[in-house]
Structures are given as structure tokens and as C-alpha cells.
C-alpha distance (Angstrom), angle and dihedral (degrees) to the residues before:
residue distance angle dihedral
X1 . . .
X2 3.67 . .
X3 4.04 125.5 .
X4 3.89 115.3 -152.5
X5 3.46 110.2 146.6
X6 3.52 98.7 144.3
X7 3.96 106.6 -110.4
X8 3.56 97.9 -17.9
X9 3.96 105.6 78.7
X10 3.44 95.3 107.9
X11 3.80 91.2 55.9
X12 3.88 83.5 56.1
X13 3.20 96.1 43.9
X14 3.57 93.7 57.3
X15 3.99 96.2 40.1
X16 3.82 90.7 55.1
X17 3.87 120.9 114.5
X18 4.29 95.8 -127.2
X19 3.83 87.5 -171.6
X20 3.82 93.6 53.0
X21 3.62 105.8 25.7
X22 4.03 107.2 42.8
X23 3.95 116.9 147.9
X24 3.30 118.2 -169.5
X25 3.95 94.9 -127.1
X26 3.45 121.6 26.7
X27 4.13 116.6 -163.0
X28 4.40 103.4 -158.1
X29 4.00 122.5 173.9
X30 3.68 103.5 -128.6
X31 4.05 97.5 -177.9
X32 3.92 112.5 -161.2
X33 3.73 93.6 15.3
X34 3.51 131.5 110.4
X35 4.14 144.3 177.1
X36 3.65 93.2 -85.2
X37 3.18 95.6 57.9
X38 3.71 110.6 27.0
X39 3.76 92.4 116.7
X40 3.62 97.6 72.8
X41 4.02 94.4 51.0
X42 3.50 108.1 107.9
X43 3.83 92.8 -150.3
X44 4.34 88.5 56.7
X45 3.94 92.0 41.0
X46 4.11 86.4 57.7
X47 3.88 101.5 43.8
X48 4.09 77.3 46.9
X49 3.95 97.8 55.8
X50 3.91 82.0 48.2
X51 4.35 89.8 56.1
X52 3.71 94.6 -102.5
X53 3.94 115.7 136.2
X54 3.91 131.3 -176.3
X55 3.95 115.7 -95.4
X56 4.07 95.3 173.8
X57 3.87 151.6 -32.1
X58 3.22 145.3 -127.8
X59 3.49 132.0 -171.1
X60 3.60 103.8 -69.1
X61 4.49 96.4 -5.2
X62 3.17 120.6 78.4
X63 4.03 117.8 -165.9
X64 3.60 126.3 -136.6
X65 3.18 124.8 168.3
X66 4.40 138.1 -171.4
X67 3.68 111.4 -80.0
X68 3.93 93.2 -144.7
X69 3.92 82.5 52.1
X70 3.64 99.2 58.0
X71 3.53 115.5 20.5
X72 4.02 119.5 -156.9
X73 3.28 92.4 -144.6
X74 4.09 103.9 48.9
């Protein structure tokens, strides 16, 4: 699933019903954000309380994806 609403993804983010609505890979524009400091985003440290984790980046996109989807250690 991708998020681009334009400056509101957080607020979507947020508003979304984890237990119902849970892709496996989630594609969200974080602009002015980048690996090192991913952890203070508030829009990463939500999908993170709800077991999501970065796979990759591009420039603007960051991937995360469900930990029960995609194991690290399969």
C-alpha cells in the first residue's frame, strides 16, 4: 500500500485500524528525513509501535513492511 496524501500521512497513519487494515509493505513519503535519523520521525516511531520495520529507501519513500510478513530470521 502506498501513503501520499500530500502532508497529511501521518494523520492517516495514525487514524488507521492496524488490527484490520495491515499490509504487508507499506510505501510512506517521509520528506526531509533520512536513515540516521528515522527514529525520531513521529510517522516511523508509529508504524514501529504497530511491528512495522524499515526494509529500504528511496529518495523521498521509505519502505516498511509487517514483521509477521517478512521475518528476519526466515
Amino acid at each position: 500500500m502506498t501513503i501520499d496524501a500530500e502532508g497529511f500521512d501521518h494523520e492517516i497513519i495514525i487514524s488507521n485500524d492496524w488490527a484490520l487494515y495491515r499490509p504487508r509493505v507499506l510505501l510512506v513519503e517521509l520528506l526531509n528525513t533520512d536513515i540516521q535519523n528515522l527514529d525520531t520521525n513521529p510517522t516511523a516511531q508509529v508504524l514501529k509501535s504497530h511491528n512495522y520495520r524499515i526494509m529500504a529507501k528511496s529518495f523521498n519513500t521509505f519502505f516498511f513492511v509487517a514483521n509477521e510478513a517478512f521475518p528476519q530470521n526466515a
